[in-house]
Biopython code that builds the backbone (N, CA, C, O; Angstrom):
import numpy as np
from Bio.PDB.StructureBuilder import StructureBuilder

atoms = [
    (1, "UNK", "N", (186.637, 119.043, 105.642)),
    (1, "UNK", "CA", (185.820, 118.272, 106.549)),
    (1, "UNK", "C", (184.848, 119.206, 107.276)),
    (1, "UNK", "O", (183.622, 119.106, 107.243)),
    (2, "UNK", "N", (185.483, 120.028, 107.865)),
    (2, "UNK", "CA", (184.283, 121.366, 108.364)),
    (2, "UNK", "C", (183.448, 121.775, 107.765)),
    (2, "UNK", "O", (182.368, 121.760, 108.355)),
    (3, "UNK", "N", (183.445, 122.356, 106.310)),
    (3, "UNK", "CA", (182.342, 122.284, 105.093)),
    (3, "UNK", "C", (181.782, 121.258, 105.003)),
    (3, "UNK", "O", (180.724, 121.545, 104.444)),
    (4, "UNK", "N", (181.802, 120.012, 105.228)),
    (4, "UNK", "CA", (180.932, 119.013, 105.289)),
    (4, "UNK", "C", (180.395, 118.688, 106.319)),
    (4, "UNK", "O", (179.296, 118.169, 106.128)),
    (5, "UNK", "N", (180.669, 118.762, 107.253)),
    (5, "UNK", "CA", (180.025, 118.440, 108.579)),
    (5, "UNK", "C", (179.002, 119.412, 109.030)),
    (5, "UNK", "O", (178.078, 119.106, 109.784)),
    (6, "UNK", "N", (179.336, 121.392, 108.212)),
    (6, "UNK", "CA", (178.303, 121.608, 108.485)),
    (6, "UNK", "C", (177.092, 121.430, 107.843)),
    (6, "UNK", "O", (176.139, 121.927, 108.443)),
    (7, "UNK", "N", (176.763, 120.689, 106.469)),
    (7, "UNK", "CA", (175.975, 120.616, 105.826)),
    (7, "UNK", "C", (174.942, 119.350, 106.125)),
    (7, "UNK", "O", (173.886, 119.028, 105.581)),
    (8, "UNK", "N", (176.003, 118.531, 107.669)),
    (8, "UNK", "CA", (175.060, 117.321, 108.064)),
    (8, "UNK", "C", (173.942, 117.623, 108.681)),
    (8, "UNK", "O", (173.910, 118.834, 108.462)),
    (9, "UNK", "N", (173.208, 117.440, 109.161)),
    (9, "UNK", "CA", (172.337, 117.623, 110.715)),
    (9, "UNK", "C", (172.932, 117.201, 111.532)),
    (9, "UNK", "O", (173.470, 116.100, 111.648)),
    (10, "UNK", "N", (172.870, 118.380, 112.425)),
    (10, "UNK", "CA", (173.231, 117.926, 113.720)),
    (10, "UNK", "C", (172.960, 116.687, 114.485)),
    (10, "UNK", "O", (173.761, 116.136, 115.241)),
    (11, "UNK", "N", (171.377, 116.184, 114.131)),
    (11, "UNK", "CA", (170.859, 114.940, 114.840)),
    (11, "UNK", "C", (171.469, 113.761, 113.935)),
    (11, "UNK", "O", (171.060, 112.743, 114.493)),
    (12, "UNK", "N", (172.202, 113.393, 112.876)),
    (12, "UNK", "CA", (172.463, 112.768, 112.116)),
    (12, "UNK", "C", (173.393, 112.482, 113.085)),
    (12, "UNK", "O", (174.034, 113.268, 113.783)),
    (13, "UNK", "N", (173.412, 110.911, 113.057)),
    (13, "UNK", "CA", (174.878, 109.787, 113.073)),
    (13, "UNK", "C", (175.691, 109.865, 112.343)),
    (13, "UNK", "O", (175.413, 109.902, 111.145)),
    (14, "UNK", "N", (176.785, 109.911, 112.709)),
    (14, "UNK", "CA", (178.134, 110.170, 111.929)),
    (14, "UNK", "C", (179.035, 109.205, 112.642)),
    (14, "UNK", "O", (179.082, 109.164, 113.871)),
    (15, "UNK", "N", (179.697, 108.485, 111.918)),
    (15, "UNK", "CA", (181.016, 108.159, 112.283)),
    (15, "UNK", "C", (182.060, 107.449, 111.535)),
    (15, "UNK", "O", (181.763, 106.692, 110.611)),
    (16, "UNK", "N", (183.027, 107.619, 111.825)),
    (16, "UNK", "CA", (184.468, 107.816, 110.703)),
    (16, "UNK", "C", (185.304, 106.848, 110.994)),
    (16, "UNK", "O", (185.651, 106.842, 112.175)),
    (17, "UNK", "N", (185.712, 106.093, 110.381)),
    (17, "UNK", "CA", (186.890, 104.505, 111.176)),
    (17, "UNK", "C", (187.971, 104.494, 110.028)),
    (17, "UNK", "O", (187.654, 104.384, 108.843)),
    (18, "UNK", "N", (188.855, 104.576, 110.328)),
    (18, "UNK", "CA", (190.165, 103.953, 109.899)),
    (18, "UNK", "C", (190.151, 102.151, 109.760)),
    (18, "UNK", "O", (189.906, 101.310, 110.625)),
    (19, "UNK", "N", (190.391, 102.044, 108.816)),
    (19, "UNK", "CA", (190.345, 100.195, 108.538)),
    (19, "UNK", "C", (191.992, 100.028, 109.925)),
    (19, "UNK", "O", (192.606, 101.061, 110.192)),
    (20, "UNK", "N", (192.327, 98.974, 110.442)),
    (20, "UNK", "CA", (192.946, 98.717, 111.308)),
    (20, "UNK", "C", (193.684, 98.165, 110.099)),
    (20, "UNK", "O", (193.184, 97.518, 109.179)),
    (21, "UNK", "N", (195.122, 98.571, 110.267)),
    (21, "UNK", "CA", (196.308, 97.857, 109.584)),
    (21, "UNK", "C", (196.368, 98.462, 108.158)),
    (21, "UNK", "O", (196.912, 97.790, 107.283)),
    (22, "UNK", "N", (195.870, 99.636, 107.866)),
    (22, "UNK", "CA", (195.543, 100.004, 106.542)),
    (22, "UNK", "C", (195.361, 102.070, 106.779)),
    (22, "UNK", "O", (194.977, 102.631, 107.805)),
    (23, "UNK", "N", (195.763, 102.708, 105.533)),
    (23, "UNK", "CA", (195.391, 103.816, 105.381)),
    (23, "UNK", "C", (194.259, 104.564, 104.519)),
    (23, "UNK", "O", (194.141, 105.615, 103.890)),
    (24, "UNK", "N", (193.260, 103.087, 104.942)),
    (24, "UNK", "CA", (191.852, 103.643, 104.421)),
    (24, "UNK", "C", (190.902, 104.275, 105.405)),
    (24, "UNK", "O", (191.039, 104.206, 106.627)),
    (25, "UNK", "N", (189.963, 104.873, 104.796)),
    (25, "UNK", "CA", (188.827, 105.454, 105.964)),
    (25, "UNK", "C", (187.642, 104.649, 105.468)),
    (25, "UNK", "O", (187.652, 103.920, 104.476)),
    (26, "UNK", "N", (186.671, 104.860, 106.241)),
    (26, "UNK", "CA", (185.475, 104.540, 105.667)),
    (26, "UNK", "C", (183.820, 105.126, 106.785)),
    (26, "UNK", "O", (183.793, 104.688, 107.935)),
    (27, "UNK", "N", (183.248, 105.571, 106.563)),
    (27, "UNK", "CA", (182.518, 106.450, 107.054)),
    (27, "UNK", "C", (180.782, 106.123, 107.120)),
    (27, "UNK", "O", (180.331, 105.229, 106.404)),
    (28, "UNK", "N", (180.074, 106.741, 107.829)),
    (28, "UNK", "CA", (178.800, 106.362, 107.942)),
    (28, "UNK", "C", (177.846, 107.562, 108.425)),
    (28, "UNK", "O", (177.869, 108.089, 109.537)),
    (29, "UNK", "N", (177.260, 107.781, 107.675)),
    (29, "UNK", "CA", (176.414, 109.111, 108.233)),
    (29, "UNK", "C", (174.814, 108.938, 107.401)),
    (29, "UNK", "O", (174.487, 108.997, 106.216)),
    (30, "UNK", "N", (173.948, 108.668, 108.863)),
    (30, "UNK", "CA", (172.547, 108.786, 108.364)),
    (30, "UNK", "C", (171.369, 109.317, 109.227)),
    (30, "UNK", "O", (171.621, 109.385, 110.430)),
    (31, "UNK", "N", (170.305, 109.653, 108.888)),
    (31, "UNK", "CA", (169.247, 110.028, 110.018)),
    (31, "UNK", "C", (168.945, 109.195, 110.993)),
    (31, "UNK", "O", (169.208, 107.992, 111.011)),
    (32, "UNK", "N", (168.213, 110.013, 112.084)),
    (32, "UNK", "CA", (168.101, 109.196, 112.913)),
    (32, "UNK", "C", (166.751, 108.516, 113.006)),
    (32, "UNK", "O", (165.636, 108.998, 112.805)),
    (33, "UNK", "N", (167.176, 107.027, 113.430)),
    (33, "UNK", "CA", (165.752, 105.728, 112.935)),
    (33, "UNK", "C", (166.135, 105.201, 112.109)),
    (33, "UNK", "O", (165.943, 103.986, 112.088)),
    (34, "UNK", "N", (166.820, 105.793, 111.085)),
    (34, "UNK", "CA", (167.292, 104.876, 109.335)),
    (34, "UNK", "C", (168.608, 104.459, 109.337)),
    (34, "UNK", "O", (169.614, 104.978, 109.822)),
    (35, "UNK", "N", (168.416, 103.293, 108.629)),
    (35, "UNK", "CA", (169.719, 102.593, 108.005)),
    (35, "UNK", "C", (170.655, 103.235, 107.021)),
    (35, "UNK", "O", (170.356, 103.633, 105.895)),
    (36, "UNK", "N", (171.784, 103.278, 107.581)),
    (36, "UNK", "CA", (172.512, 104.207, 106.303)),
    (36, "UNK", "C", (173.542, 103.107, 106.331)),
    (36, "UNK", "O", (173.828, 102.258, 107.175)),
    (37, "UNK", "N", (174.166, 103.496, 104.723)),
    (37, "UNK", "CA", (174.782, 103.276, 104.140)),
    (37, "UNK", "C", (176.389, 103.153, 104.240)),
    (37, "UNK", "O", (176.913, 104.224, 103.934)),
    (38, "UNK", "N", (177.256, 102.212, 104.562)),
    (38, "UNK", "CA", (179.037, 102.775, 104.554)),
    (38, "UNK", "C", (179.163, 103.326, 103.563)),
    (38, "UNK", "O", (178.326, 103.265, 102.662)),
    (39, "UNK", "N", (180.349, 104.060, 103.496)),
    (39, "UNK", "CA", (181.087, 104.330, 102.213)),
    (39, "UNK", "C", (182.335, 103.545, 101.939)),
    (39, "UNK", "O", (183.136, 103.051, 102.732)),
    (40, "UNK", "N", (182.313, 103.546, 100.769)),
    (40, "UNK", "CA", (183.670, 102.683, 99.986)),
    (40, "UNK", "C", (184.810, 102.857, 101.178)),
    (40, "UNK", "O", (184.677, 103.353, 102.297)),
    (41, "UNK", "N", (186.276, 102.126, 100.384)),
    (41, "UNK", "CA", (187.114, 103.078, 101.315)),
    (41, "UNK", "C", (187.642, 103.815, 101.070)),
    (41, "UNK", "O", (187.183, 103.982, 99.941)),
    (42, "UNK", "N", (188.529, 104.725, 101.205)),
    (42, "UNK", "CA", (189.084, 105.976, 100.632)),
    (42, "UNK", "C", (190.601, 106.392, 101.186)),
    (42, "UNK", "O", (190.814, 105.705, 102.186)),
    (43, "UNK", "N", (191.714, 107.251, 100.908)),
    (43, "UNK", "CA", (192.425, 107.433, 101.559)),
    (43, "UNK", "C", (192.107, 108.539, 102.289)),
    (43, "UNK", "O", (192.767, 108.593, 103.326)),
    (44, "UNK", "N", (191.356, 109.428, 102.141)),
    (44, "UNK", "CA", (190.762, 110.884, 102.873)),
    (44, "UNK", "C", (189.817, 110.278, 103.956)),
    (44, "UNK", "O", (189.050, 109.471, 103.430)),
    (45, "UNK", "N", (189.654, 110.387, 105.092)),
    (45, "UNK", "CA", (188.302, 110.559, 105.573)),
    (45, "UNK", "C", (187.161, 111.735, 105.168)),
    (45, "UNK", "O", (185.961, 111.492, 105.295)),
    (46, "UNK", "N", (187.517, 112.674, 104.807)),
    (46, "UNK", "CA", (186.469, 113.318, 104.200)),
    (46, "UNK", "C", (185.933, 112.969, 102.857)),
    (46, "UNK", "O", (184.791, 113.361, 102.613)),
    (47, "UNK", "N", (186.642, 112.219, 101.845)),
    (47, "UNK", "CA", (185.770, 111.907, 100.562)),
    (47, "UNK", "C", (185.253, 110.371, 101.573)),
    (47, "UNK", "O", (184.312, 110.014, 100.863)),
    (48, "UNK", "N", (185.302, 109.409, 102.633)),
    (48, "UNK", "CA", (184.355, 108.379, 102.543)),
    (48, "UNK", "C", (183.102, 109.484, 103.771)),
    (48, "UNK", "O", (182.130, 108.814, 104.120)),
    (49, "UNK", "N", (183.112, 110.598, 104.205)),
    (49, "UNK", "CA", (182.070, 110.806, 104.599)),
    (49, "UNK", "C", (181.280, 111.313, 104.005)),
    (49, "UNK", "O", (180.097, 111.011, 104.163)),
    (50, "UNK", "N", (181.832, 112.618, 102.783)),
    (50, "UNK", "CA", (181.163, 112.691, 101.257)),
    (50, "UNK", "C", (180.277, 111.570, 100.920)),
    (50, "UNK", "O", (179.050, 111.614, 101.000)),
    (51, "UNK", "N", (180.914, 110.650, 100.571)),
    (51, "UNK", "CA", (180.191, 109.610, 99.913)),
    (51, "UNK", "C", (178.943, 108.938, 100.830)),
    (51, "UNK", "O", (177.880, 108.569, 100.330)),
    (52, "UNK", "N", (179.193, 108.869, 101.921)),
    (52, "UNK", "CA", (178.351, 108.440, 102.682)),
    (52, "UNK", "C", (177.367, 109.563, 103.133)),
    (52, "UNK", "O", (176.429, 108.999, 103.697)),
    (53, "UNK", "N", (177.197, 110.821, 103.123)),
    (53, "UNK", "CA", (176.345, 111.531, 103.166)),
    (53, "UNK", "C", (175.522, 111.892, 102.307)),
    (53, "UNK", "O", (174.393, 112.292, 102.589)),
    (54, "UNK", "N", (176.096, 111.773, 100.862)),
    (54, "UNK", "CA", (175.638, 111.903, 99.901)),
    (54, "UNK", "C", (174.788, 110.880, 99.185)),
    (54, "UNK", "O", (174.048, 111.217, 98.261)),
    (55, "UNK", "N", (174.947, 108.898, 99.851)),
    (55, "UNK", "CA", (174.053, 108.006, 99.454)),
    (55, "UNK", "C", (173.072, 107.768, 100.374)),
    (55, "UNK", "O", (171.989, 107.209, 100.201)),
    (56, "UNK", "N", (173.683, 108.383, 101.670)),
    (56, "UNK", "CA", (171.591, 108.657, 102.326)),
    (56, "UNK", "C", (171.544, 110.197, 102.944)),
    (56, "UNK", "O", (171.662, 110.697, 104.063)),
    (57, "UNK", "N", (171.396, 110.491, 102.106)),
    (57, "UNK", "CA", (170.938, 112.013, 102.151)),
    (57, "UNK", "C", (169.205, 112.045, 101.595)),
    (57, "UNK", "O", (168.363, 112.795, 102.088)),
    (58, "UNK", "N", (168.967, 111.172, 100.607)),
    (58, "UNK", "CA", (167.464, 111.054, 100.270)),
    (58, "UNK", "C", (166.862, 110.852, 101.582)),
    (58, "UNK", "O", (165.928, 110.121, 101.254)),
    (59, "UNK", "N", (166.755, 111.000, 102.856)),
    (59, "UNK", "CA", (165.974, 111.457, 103.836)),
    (59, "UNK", "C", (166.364, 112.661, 104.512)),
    (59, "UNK", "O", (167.425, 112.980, 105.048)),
    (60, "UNK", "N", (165.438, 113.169, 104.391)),
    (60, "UNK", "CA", (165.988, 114.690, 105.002)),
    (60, "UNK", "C", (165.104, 114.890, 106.693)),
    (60, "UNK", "O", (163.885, 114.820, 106.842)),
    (61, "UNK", "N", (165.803, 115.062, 107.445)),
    (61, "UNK", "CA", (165.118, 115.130, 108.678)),
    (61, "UNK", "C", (164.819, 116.977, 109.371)),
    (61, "UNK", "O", (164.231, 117.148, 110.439)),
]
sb = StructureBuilder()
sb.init_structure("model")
sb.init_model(0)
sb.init_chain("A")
sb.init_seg("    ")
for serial, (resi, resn, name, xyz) in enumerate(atoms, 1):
    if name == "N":
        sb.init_residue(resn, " ", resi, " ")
    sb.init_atom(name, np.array(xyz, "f"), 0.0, 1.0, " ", f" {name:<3s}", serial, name[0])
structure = sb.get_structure()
């Protein structure tokens, strides 16, 4: 998770939720002004912030 977080921007939105009643994650990380993307769910929180950094990452701030 530390290897990934440093590769976010700092000004980037991030945030990480546990589904309630469940041992999924699901994650959200995008620039700021733009709509980003959730990620699937996952049992890691670091592969749904992977995923979610990695489907809006096409804006680079």
């Amino acid at each position: 998770m530390e290897r990934l977080l440093g590769r976010i921007p700092p000004s980037w939105h991030v945030v990480v939720e546990r589904q309630a009643g469940e041992a999924q994650w699901r994650a959200l990380a995008h620039a700021p002004g733009q709509d980003g993307a959730w990620s699937d769910l996952h049992p890691d929180p670091a592969d749904a912030l992977e995923e979610s950094w990695r489907r809006n990452r096409t804006v680079t701030v």
